[in-house]
NURO-686327 format. One record per residue (C-alpha): residue number from 1; x, y, z. Coordinates in Angstrom, 2 decimals. Example, Ala and Ser with C-alpha at 12.3 -4.5 7.8 and 13.67 -1.06 7.14 Angstrom:
<sites>
SITE  num        u        v        w
SITE    1    12.30    -4.50     7.80
SITE    2    13.67    -1.06     7.14
</sites>
This chain:
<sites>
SITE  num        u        v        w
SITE    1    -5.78   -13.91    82.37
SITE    2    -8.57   -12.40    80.24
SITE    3    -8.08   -11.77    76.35
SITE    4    -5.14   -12.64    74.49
SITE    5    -4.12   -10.04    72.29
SITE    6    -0.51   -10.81    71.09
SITE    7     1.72   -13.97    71.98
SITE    8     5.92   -14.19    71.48
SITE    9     5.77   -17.64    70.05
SITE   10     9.74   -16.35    69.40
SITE   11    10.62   -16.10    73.63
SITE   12     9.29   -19.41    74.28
SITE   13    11.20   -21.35    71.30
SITE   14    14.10   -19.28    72.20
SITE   15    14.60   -19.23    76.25
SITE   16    14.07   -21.71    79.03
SITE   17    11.42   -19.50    81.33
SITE   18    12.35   -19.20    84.99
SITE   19     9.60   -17.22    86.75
SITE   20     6.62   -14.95    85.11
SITE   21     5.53   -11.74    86.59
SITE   22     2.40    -9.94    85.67
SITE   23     2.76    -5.91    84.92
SITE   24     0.60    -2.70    83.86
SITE   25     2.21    -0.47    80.97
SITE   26     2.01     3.23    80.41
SITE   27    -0.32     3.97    77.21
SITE   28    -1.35     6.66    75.82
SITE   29    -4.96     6.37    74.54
SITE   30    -3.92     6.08    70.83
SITE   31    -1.53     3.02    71.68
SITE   32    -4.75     1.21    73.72
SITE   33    -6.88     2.09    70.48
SITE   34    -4.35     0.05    68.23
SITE   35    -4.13    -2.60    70.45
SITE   36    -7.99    -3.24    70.72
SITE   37    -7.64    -3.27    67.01
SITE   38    -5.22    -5.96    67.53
SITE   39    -2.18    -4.26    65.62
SITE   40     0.37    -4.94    68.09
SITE   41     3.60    -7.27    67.56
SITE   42     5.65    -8.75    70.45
SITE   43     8.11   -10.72    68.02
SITE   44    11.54    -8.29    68.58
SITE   45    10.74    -6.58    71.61
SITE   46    12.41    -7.18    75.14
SITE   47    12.85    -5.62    78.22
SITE   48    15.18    -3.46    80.02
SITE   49    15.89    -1.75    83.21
SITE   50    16.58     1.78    83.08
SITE   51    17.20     3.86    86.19
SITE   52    15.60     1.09    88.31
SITE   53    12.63     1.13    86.20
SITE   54    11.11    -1.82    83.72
SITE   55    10.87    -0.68    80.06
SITE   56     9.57    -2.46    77.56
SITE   57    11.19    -1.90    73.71
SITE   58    10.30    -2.33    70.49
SITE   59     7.27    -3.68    70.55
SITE   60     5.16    -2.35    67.43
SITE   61     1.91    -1.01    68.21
SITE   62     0.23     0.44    64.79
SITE   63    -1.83     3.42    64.94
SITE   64    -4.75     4.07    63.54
SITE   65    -5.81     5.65    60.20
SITE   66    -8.58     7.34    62.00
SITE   67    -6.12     9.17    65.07
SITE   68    -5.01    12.82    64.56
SITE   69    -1.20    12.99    63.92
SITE   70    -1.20    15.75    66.79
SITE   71    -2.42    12.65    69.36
SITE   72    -0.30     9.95    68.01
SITE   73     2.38     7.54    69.07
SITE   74     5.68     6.34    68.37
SITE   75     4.98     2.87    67.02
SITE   76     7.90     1.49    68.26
SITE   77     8.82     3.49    71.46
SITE   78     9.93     2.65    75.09
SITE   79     6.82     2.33    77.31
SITE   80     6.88     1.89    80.66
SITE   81     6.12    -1.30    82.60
SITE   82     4.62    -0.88    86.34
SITE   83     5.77    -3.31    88.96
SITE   84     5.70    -3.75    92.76
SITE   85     9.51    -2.99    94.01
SITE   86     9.92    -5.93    94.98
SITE   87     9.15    -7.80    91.87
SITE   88    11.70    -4.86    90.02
SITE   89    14.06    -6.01    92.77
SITE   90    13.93    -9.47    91.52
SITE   91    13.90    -8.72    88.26
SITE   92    17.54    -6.83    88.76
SITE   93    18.94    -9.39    90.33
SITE   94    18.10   -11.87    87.82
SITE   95    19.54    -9.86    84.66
SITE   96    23.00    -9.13    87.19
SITE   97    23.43   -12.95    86.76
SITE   98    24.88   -14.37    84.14
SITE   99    22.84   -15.76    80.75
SITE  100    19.58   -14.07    82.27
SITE  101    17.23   -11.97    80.56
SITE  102    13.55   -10.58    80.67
SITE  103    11.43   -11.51    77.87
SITE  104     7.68   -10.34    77.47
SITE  105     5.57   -13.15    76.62
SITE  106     1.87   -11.71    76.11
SITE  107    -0.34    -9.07    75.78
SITE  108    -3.74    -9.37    77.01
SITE  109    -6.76    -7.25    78.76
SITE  110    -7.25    -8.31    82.45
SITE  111   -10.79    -9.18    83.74
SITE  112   -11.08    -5.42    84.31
SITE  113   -10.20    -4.63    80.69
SITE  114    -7.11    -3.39    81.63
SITE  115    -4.03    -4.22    79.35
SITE  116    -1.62    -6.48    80.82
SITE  117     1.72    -8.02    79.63
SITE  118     3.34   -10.91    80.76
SITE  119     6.81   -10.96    81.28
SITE  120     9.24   -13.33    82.48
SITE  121    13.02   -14.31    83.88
SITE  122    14.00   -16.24    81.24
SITE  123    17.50   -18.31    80.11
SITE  124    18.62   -18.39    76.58
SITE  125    18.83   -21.95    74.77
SITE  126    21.43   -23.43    73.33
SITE  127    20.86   -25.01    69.57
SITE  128    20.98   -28.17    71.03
SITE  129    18.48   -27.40    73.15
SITE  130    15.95   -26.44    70.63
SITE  131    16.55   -29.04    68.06
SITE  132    15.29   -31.09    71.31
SITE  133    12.39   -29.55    71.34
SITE  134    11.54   -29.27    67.70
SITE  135    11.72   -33.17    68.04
SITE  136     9.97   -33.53    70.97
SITE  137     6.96   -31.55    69.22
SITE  138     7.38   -33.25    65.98
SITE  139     7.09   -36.76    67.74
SITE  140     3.52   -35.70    69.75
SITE  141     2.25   -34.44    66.55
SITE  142     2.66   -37.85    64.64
SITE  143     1.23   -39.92    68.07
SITE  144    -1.90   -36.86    67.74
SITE  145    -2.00   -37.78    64.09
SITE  146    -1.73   -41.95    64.81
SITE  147    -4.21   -42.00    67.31
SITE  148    -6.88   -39.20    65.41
SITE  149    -5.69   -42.32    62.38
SITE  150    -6.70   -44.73    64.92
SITE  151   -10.12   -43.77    65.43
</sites>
């Protein structure tokens, strides 16, 4: 993975992560533009399959003040996700079963400078489940704080 752009702190708090897949989107040059500018959130969106097709929704990606109104994008419009058909395959079987959901994870450019999400099969939590891991963090921050104390 090359360049982080955006993260969805939310997806990992949220869902136990199965499997992660790495897919291309569909951009128009305006949407790469506001991405390189880094005005992209991943905090709502999610993913759906359409027609046997991967799109990704609601993820905001700002325009510019600088692009024409004529060249444009929707901010928060569908945009296509390209996968093997294999990995699309998987990906409908996994949201057939129950509790099972595709999350994107990260934006990033690819050694290539190509923009990449990551996306992946993931499992809703339960509140229990992420009270456990608000302790679980909260208990290796204060051994990171006693042994940084330590020294």
């Amino acid at each position: 993975m090359g360049d982080t752009i955006a993260k969805n702190k939310k997806a990992y708090f949220d869902y136990f992560l199965e499997e992660k897949f790495e897919a291309g989107l569909v951009l128009q040059g305006s949407e790469v533009k506001g991405i390189r500018a880094g005005r992209v959130n991943l905090k709502d969106s999610f993913i759906r399959m359409v027609n046997g097709e991967a799109f990704l929704f609601n993820a905001h990606i700002g325009r510019l003040e600088t692009t024409h109104h004529f060249y444009s994008h929707e901010e928060r419009g569908s945009r296509k996700l390209l996968l093997h058909k294999k990995e699309i395959e998987k990906l409908i079987k996994a949201v057939d079963r129950d509790g099972y959901t595709i999350v994107p994870l990260q934006l990033y450019f690819n050694a290539r400078n190509i923009v990449k999400i990551q996306i992946a099969i993931a499992k809703g939590k339960q509140l229990h489940d992420k009270r456990n891991d608000l302790k679980e963090k909260d208990m290796k921050r204060d051994v990171e704080r006693s042994i940084k104390e330590y020294k």
